[in-house]
C-alpha positions as CSV (number, residue, x, y, z in Angstrom):
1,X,27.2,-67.8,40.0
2,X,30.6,-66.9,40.9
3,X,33.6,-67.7,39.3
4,X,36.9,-68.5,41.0
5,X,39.7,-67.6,38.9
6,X,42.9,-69.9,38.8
7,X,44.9,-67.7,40.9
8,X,42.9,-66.9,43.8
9,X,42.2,-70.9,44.1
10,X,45.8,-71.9,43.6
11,X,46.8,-69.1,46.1
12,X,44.6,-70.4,49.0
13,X,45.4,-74.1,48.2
14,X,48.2,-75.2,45.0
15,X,48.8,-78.6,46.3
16,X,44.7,-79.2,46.2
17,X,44.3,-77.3,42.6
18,X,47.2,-79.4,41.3
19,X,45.8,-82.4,42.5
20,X,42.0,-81.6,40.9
21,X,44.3,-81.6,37.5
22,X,45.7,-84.3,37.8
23,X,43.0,-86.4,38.6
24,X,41.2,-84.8,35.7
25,X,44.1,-85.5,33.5
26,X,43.9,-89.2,34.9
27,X,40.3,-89.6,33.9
28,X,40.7,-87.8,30.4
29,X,43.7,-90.6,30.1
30,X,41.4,-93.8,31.5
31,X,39.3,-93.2,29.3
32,X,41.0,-92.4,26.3
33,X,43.2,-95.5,27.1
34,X,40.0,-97.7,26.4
35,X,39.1,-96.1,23.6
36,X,42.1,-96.9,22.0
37,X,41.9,-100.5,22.7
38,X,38.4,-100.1,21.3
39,X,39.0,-98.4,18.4
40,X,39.2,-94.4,17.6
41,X,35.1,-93.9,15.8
42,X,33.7,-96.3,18.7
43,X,31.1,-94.5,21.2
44,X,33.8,-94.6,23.6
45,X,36.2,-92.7,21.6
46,X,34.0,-90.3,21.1
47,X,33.0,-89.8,24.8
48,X,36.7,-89.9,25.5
49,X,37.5,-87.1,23.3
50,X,34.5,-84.8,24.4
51,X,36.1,-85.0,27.7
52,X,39.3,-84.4,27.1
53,X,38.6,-81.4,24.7
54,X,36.2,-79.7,27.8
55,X,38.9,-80.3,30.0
56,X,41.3,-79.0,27.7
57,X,38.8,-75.6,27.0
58,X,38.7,-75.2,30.5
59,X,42.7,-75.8,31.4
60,X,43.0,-73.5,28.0
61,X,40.6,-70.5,28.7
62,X,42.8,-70.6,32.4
63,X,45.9,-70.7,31.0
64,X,44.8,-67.5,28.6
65,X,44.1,-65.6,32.4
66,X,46.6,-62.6,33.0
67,X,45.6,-63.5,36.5
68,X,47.0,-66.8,35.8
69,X,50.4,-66.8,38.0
70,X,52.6,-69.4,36.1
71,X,55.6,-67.9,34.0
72,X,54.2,-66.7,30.3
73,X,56.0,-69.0,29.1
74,X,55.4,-71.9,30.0
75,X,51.6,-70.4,29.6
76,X,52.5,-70.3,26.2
77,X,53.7,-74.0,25.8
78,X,50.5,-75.1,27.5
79,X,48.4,-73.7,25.0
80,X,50.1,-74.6,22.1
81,X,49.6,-78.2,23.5
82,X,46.5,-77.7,24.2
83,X,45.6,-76.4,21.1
84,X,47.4,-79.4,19.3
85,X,45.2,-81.9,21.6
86,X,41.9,-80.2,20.3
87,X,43.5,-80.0,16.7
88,X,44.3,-84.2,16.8
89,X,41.2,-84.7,18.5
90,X,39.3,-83.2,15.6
91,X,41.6,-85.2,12.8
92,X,40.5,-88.7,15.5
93,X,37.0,-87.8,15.0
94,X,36.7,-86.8,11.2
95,X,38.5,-90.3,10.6
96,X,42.1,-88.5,9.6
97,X,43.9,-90.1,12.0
98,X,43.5,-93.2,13.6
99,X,45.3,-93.6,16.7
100,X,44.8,-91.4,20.3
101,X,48.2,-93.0,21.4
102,X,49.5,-89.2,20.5
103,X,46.9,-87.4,22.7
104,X,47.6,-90.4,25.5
105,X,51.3,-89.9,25.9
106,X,51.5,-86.4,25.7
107,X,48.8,-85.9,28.5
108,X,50.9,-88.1,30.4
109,X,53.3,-86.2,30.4
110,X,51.8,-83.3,31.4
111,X,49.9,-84.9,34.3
112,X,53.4,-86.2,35.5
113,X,54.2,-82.3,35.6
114,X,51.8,-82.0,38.0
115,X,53.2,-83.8,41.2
């Protein structure tokens, strides 16, 4: 299988790869949204947090890419955040924390980035 790296798909189409991440950034937020309303060890939570972690490997192992055309950077701030998001998903799921509100808001804000 082939694999497209970010910078050859962002250079034949930004708008579209921006908007792929943001509607993944949407779903990882849905559903984390109901698992807060649910409760943070529900099945739900769970699922949520599975989600948003992949997501968050993928967006991660990207943002790692010297072939990755965004300034360093702000490379650099993405990971960190990312790396917090699998850290708090982590303390969520071993019952250290209790709330996803933190992952919520800040992966708002970074889908909000996006447009």
């Amino acid at each position: 299988m082939h694999q497209v790296s970010y910078a050859e798909v962002v250079a034949e189409s930004p708008n579209t790869e921006r908007e792929r991440e943001r509607r993944a950034l949407d779903r990882s937020i849905e559903l984390l949204e109901q698992a807060e309303a649910i409760g943070p060890q529900s099945k739900e939570a769970i699922e949520a947090l599975v989600f948003t972690g992949q997501l968050w490997l993928v967006l991660l192992e990207d943002l790692g890419s010297e072939e990755n055309s965004l300034p360093k950077e702000l490379r650099a701030d993405l990971i960190s955040i990312g790396i917090w998001i699998l850290r708090e998903s982590d303390e969520i799921r071993s019952g250290k924390s209790e709330s996803l509100q933190p992952i919520i808001d800040i992966s708002k804000t970074i889908r909000d980035g996006l447009k």
